[in-house]
TISEFI-189846 format. One record per residue (C-alpha): residue in one letter; x negated, y negated, z negated. Coordinates in nm, 3 decimals, padded with zeros to 5 digits. Example, Ala and Ser with C-alpha at 12.3 -4.5 7.8 and 13.67 -1.06 7.14 Angstrom:
// TISEFI-189846
+---------+---------+---------+---------+
! residuo !    east !   north !      up !
+---------+---------+---------+---------+
!       a ! -01.230 !  00.450 ! -00.780 !
!       s ! -01.367 !  00.106 ! -00.714 !
+---------+---------+---------+---------+
//
This chain:
// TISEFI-189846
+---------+---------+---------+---------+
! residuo !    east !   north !      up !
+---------+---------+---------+---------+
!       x !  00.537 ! -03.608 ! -01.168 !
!       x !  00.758 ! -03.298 ! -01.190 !
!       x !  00.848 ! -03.371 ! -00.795 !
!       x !  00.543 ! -03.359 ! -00.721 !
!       x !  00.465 ! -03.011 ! -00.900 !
!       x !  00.809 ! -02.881 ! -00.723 !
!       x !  00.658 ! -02.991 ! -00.400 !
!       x !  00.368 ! -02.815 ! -00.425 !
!       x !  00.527 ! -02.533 ! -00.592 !
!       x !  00.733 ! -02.511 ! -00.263 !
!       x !  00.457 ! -02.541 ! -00.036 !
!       x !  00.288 ! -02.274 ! -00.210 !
!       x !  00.528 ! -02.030 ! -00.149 !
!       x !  00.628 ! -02.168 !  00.232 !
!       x !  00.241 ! -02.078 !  00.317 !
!       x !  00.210 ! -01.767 !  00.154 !
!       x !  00.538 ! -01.634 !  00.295 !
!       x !  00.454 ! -01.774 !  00.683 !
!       x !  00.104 ! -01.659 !  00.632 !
!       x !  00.219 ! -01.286 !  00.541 !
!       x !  00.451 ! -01.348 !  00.840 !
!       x !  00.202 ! -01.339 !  01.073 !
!       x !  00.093 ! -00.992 !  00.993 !
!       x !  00.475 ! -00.900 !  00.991 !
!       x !  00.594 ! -01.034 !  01.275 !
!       x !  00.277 ! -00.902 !  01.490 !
!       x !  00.354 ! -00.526 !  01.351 !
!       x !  00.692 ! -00.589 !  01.431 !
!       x !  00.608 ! -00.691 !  01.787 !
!       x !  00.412 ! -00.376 !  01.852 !
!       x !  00.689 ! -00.091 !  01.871 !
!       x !  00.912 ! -00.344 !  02.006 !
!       x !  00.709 ! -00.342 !  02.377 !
!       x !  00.858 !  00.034 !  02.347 !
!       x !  01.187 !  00.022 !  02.190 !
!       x !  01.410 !  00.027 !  02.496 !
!       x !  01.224 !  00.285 !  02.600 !
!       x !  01.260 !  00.473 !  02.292 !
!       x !  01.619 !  00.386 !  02.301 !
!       x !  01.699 !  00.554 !  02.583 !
!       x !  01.744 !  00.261 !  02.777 !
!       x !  02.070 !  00.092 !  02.530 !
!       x !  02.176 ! -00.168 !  02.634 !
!       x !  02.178 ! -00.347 !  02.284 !
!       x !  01.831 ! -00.272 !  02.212 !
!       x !  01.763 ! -00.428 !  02.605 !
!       x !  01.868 ! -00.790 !  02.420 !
!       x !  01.623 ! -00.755 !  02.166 !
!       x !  01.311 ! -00.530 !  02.356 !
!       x !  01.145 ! -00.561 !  02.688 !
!       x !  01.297 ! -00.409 !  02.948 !
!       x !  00.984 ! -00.424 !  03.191 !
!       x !  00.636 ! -00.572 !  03.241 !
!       x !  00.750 ! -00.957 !  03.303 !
!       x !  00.630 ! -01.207 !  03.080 !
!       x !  00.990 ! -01.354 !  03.038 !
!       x !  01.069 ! -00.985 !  02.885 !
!       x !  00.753 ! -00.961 !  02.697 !
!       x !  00.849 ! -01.336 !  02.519 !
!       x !  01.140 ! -01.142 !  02.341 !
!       x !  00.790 ! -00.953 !  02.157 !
!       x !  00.751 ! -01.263 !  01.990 !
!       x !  01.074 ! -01.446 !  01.975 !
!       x !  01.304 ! -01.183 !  01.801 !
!       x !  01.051 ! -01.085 !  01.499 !
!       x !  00.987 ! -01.465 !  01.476 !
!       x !  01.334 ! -01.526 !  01.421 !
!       x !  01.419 ! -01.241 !  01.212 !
!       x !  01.113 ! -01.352 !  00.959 !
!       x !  01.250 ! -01.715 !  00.950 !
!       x !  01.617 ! -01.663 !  00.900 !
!       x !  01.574 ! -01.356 !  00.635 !
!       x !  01.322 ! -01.603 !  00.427 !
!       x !  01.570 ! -01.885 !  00.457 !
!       x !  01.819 ! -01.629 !  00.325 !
!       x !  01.678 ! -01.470 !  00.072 !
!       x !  01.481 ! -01.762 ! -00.065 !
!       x !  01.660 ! -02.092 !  00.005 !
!       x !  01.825 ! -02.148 ! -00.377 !
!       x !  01.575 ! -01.977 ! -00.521 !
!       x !  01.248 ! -02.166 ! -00.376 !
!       x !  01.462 ! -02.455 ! -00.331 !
!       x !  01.405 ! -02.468 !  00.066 !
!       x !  01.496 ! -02.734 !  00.256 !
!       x !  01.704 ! -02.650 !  00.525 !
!       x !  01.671 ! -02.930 !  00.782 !
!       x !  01.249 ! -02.896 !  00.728 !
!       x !  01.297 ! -02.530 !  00.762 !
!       x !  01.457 ! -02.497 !  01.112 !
!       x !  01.286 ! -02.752 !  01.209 !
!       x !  00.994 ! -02.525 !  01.128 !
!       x !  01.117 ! -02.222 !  01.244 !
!       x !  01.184 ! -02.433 !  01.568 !
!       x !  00.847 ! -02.526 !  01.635 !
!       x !  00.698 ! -02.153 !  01.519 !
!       x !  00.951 ! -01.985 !  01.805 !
!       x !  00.879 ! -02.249 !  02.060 !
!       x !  00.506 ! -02.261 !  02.028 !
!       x !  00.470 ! -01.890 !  01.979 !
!       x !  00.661 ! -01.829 !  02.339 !
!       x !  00.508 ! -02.110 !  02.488 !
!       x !  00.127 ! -01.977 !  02.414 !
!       x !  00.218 ! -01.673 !  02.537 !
!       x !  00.300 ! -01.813 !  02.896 !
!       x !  00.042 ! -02.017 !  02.904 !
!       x ! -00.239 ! -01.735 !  02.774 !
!       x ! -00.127 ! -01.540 !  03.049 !
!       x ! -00.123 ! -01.771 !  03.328 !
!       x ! -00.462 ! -01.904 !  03.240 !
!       x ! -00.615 ! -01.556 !  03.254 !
!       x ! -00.419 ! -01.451 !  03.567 !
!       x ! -00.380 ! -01.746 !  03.751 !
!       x ! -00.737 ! -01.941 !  03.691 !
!       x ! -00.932 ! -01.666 !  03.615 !
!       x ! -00.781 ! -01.390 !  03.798 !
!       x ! -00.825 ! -01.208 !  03.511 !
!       x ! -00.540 ! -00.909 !  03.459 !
!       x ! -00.600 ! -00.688 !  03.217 !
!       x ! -00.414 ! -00.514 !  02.895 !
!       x ! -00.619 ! -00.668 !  02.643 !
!       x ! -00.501 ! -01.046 !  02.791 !
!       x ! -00.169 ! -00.962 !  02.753 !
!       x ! -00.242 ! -00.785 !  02.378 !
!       x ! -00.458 ! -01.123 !  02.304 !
!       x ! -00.201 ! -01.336 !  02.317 !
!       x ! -00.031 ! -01.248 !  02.045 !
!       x ! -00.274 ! -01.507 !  01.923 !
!       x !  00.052 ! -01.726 !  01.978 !
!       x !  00.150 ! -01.619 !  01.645 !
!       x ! -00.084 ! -01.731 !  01.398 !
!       x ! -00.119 ! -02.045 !  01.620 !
!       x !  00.254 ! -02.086 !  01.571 !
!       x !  00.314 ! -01.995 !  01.207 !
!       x !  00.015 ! -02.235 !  01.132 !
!       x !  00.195 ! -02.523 !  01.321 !
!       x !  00.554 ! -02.447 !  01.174 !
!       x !  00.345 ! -02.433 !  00.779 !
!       x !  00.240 ! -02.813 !  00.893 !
!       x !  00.534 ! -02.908 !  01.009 !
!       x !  00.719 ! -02.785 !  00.699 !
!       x !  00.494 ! -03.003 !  00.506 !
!       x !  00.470 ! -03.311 !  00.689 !
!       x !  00.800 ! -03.350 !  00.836 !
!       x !  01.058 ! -03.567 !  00.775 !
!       x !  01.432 ! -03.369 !  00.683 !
!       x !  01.607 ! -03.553 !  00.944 !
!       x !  01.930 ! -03.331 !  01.093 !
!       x !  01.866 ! -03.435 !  01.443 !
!       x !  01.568 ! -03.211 !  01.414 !
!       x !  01.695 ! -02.916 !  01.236 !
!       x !  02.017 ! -02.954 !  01.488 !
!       x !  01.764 ! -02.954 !  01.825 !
!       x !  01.551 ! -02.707 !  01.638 !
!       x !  01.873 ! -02.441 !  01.587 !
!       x !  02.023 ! -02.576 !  01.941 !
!       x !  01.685 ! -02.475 !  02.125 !
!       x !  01.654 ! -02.131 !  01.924 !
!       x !  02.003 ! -02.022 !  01.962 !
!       x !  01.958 ! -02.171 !  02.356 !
!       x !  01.655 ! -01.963 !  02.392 !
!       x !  01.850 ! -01.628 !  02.233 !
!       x !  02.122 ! -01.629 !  02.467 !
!       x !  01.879 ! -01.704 !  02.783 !
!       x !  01.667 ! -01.388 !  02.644 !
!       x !  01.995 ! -01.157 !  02.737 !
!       x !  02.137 ! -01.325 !  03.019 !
!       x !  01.786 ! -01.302 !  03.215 !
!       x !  01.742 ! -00.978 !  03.113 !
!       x !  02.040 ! -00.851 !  03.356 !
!       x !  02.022 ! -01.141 !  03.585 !
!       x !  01.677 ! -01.287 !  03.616 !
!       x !  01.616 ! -01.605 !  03.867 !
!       x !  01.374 ! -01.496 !  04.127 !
!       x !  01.066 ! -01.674 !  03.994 !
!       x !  00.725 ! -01.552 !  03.887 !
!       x !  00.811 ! -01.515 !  03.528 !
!       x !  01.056 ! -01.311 !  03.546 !
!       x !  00.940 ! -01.098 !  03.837 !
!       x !  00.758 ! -00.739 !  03.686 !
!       x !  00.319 ! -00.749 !  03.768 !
+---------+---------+---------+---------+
//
């Protein structure tokens, strides 16, 4: 019986705190499209902000507040939620890979099928987000802790961080990458 009321306990606070995410990580993503910008073009703040119009740089939007939210709940609230860290990365896996992965497809269904290029496609996709956070809450809750998860789930992420920087200087010469 108490299990049970921990579980839900923890749930509780998982949804709340992914739920607020959403709101966080989209006002977050905002001034980011500008920061490099605003940076006067640094070179640090290129790994983290895009650099020009290409989806590929426009994925960091999403994929740096994403991780920041995940890894600073983990941190702050892991002993004293009592988080589970292999159903958390797995998670935060799943929120970062859907959330990038909505994006590219949102875009390419407006601009490739329906020749549709506009600003307010590429400001409606942040639609990935609450799509994504809304996945990673069900995965939290339904998933099974297994490490082989949480170990893909941290390889892809950390994978997908390095790729963000690298492409930024030295993008492959496909669509993605290439500025509209």
């Amino acid at each position: 019986m108490y299990g049970d009321m921990e579980e839900i306990r923890v749930m509780r606070f998982v949804r709340s705190y992914h739920i607020l995410g959403i709101f966080v990580i989209v006002m977050i993503a905002g001034p980011l499209h500008f920061a490099y910008e605003w940076s006067g073009d640094n070179f640090l703040v290129s790994l983290v902000a895009p650099v020009n119009e290409s989806i590929w740089e426009h994925l960091k939007m999403v994929y740096w507040p994403t991780v920041l939210w995940w890894a600073a709940g983990y941190l702050m609230y892991k002993e004293r939620k009592k988080l589970s860290f292999r159903r958390w990365h797995q998670a935060m896996a799943i929120s970062v890979i859907f959330g990038v992965s909505i994006i590219v497809v949102w875009y390419y269904v407006w601009a490739g099928a329906f020749e549709v290029e506009a600003s307010w496609v590429n400001f409606s996709s942040m639609v990935s987000i609450p799509i994504a956070q809304l996945l990673a809450i069900h995965v939290y809750r339904v998933s099974k802790p297994r490490w082989i998860y949480a170990a893909t789930g941290i390889f892809i992420v950390i994978s997908l961080s390095l790729m963000m920087g690298y492409f930024t200087y030295y993008p492959p010469n496909l669509p993605i990458f290439i500025s509209p």
